[in-house]
N, C-alpha and C positions, 0 to 999 in steps of 0.2 A: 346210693353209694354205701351206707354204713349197713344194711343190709346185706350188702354185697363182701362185702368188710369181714361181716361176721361170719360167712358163711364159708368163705375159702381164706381167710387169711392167714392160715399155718399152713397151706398147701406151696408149691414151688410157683406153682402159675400167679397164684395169689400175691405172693411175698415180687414178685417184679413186677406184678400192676402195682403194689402200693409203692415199688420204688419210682416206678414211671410218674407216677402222679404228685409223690412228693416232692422228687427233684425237679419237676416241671413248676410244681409251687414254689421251693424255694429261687428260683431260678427267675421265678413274676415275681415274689413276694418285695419287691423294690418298694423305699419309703416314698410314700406318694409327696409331692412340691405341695408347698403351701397353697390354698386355694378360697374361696368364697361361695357358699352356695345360699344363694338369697328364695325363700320360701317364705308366703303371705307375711306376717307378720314377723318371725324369730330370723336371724341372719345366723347359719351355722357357719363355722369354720374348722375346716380340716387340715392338722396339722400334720409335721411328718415327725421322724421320733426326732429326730439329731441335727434340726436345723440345716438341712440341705444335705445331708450326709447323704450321699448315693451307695453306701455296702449296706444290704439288710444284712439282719443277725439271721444265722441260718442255725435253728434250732435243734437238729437232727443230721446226723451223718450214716454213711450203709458200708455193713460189711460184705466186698465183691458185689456190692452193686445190689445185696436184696437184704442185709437184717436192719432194722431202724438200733442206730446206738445213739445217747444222747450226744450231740456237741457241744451246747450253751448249757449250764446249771438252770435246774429248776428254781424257777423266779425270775431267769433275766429279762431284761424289759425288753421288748420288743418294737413297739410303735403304738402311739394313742390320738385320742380324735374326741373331737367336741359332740355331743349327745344331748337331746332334753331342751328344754326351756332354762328358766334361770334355778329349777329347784334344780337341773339334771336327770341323768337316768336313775331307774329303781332296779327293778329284775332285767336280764341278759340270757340269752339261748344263742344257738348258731345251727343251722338247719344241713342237710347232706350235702348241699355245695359248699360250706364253709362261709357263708352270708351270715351276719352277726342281725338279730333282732335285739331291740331297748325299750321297756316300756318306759314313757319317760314323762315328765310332769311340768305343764306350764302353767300360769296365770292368767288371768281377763277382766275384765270391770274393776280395774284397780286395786287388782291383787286379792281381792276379797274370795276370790269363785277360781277352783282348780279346774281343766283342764286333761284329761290322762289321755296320752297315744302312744301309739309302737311306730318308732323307726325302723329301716331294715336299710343295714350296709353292707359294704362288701366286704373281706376280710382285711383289707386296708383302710376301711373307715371312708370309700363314697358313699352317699348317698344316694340308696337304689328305690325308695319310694318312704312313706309315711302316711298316718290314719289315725283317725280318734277311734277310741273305744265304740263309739255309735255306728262307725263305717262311711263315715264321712270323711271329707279331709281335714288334716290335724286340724287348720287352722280358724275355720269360720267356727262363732261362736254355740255351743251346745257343748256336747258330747259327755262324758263323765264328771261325775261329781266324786265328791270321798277321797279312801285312799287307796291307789294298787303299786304291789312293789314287787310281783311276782308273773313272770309269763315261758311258759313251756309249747313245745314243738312236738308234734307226732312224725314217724315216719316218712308220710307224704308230705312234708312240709310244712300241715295246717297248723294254725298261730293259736293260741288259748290264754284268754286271759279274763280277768275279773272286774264286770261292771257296773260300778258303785251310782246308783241315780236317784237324785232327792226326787221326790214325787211330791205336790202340794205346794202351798202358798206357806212363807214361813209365817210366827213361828211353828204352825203347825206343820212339818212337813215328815214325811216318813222314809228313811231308804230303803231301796229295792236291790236286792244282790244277785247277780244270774254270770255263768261262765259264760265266755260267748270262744266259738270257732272262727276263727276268719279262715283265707286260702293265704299264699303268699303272698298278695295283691295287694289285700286286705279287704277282698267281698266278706260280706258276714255270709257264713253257709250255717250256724245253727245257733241257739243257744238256751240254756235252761237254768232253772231257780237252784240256789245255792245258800246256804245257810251264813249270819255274819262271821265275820274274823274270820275268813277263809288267808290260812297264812304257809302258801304255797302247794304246788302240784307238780304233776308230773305225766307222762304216757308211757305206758309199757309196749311193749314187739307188737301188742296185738292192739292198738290205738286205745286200750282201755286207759281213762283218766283217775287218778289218785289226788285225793285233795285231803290239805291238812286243816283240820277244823279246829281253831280254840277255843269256839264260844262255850260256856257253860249253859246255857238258854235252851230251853224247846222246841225253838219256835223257827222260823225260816222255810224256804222251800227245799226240793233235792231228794233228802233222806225221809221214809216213811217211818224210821222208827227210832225217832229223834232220845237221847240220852244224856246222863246230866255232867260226861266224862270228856276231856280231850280225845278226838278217833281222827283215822282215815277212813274217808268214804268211796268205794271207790264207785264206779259210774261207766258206761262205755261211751265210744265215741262219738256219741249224738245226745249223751245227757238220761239214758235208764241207770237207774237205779240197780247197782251189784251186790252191794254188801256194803262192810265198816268192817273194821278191825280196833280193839282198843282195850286195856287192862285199868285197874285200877291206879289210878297215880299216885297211891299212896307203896304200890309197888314196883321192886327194884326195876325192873322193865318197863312200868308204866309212858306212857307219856303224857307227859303235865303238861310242858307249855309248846309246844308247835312252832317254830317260828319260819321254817323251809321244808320241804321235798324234794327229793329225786328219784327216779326211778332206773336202775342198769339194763335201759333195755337192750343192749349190744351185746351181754352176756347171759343173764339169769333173771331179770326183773326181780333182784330183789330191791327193795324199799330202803330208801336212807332217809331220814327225820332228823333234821336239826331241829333239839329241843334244849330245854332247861330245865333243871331235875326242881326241886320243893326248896332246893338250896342255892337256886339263881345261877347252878354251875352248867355252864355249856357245855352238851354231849353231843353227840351224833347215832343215832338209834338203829341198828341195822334188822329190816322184816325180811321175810320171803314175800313171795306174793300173794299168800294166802292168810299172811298176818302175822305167821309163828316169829316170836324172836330171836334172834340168831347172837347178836353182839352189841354189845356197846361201843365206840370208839370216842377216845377222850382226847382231847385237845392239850396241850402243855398249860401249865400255869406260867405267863414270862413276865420277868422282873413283881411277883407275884399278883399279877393280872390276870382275875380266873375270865376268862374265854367269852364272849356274848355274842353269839350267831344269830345271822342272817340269814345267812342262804349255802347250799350243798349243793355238791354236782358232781357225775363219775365221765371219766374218758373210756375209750376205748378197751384200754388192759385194764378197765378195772379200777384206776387208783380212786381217791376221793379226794374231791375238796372244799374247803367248806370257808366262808367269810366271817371275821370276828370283826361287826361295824365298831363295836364299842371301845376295840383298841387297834385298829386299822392295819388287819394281818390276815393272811391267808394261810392256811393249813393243807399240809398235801397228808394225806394217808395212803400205805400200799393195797392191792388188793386182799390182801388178809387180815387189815385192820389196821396195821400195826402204823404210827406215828413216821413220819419221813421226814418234813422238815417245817418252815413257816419260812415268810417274809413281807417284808410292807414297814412301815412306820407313819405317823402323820405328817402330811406335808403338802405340799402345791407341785414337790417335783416329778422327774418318772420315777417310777417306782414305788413314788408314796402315795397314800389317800389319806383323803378327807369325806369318813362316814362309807366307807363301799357296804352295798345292800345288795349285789346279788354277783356270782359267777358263772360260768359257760366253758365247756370244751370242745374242740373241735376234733375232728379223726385225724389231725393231724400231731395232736399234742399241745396244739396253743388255749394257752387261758386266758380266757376274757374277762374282766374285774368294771362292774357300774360301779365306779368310784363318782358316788353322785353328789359329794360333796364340793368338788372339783368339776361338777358338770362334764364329764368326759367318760370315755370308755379308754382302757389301757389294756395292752396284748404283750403277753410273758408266753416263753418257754415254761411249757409244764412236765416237761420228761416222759419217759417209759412208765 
């Protein structure tokens, strides 16, 4: 579908499939009844946004039936749903049906031994299957060790994420770092060595993968021509070896510290980097595909709160958005850089979080926020 999207969606035929499908969604998009869904061990519950309210919020309105204008303000809350174990979700994607993936983090042996799997729900928050990192299911004992907070989606739907496994008896034990592909299902179809602190990715038009690496170390698998600088490596879709891109970070474009990716694959593949300059201030780094840099884009300083990123991510037209865990806001930028708006605050209510580590857009304009502090996923209007 976002293929499909991109290809004709300023044509006339184009602009009334996407109204056919949007007012077909908002028209489902009903807040789903309180429910229970009991799996091995964890009891999830999925709530609706407004306590039985039966009007969803309808994000988008059309003019004569084919331009998308916005109706709801970017930020308004939409609807939210319980996610994760007791730590919550970490990173969020949403694949061409509008089905929301959550890597998300549980406990075992009495809390001592993590746990990491991907949930996948629907755009209302059921529960459409879940898997550990290993390719098993979430719940019997194994699967990842460590820490993952980051997971991206190719075209065809395949799942990508990073799996952290103690190998040996403690205290000697060593970890082992490798991307792995799953399908939608969550079959494992590939996966290969990666270097540590891998601290987010991405897939562009053509399934190739971008990974942001912050270790300063030599050493790991992946890259054959390992260096002593923060880079992106990029890799194709089964794990060769492409390239890196990266400057020194003592300069102005440099990238120092990594702490998300995304890639536009719907328009240009250019590269967005949530980073941190030498002075702990949060940027957003904008490459092309081949590495060159294009722009900086900078976050507001609010109530003098310089900025701590998470996680970035572009919709459809292009805008950007990016998470600031450290003071619980979200940032929309336009497609030319320029700053649009924020919102969020800390709290337990809609609207606010506690700690969000990763975001998601869908081709329809909603924003997905792992507010994993709050154990939930929460869905906003994100505008044009």
């Amino acid at each position: 579908m976002r293929q499909s999207f991109q290809a004709f969606r300023y044509s006339f035929l184009g602009l009334c499939f996407l109204a056919i499908i949007i007012v077909v969604a908002g028209c489902t998009e009903s807040l789903t009844p309180i429910s229970i869904i009991e799996n091995g061990n964890t009891t999830f519950q999925v709530t609706d946004a407004d306590d039985g309210d039966a009007s969803p919020v309808e994000c988008l309105d059309w003019v004569a039936g084919l331009l998308p204008v916005e109706k709801a303000a970017t930020g308004t809350f939409v609807t939210k749903w319980v996610a994760g174990g007791e730590k919550g979700p970490r990173g969020v994607a949403v694949d061409n049906e509008g089905n929301v993936y959550a890597v998300v983090i549980d406990s075992y042996n009495g809390g001592w031994a993590e746990r990491h799997g991907v949930q996948k729900f629907d755009a209302n928050g059921a529960l459409l299957a879940q898997w550990d990192t290993s390719g098993n299911n979430y719940h019997p004992s194994g699967g990842m060790y460590g820490y993952n907070s980051h997971i991206a989606l190719d075209h065809e739907g395949n799942v990508f994420v990073v799996d952290v496994v103690e190998e040996g008896r403690r205290p000697d034990t060593t970890l082992k770092y490798s991307m792995k592909k799953f399908n939608a299902n969550g079959t494992l179809l590939t996966q290969w060595g990666i270097r540590p602190l891998t601290e987010g990715f991405g897939v562009d038009s053509a399934g190739n993968v971008y990974v942001a690496d912050q270790d300063f170390t030599t050493t790991g698998g992946g890259s054959p021509d390992a260096d002593l600088w923060h880079r992106i490596v990029k890799y194709d879709n089964n794990g060769a070896f492409l390239g890196k891109f990266t400057t020194l970070w003592d300069q102005r474009d440099g990238i120092f510290y990594p702490v998300g990716l995304a890639v536009d694959s719907t328009n240009t593949d250019n590269v967005y980097v949530a980073d941190k300059d030498r002075h702990s201030i949060g940027r957003i780094m904008k490459f092309d595909a081949n590495g060159k840099f294009l722009m900086t884009l900078l976050p507001p300083i609010v109530n003098g709160e310089t900025p701590i990123l998470s996680g970035v991510t572009t919709n459809l037209w292009g805008n950007v958005y990016a998470v600031d865990n450290g003071h619980n806001r979200i940032y929309k930028f336009d497609s030319n850089g320029k700053f649009v708006t924020w919102w969020g605050s800390k709290g337990s209510g809609d609207g606010q979080f506690n700690n969000p580590t990763g975001v998601a857009v869908d081709d329809f304009g909603n924003v997905y926020v792992a507010d994993s502090g709050n154990s939930r996923i929460q869905k906003f209007c994100g505008g044009l």
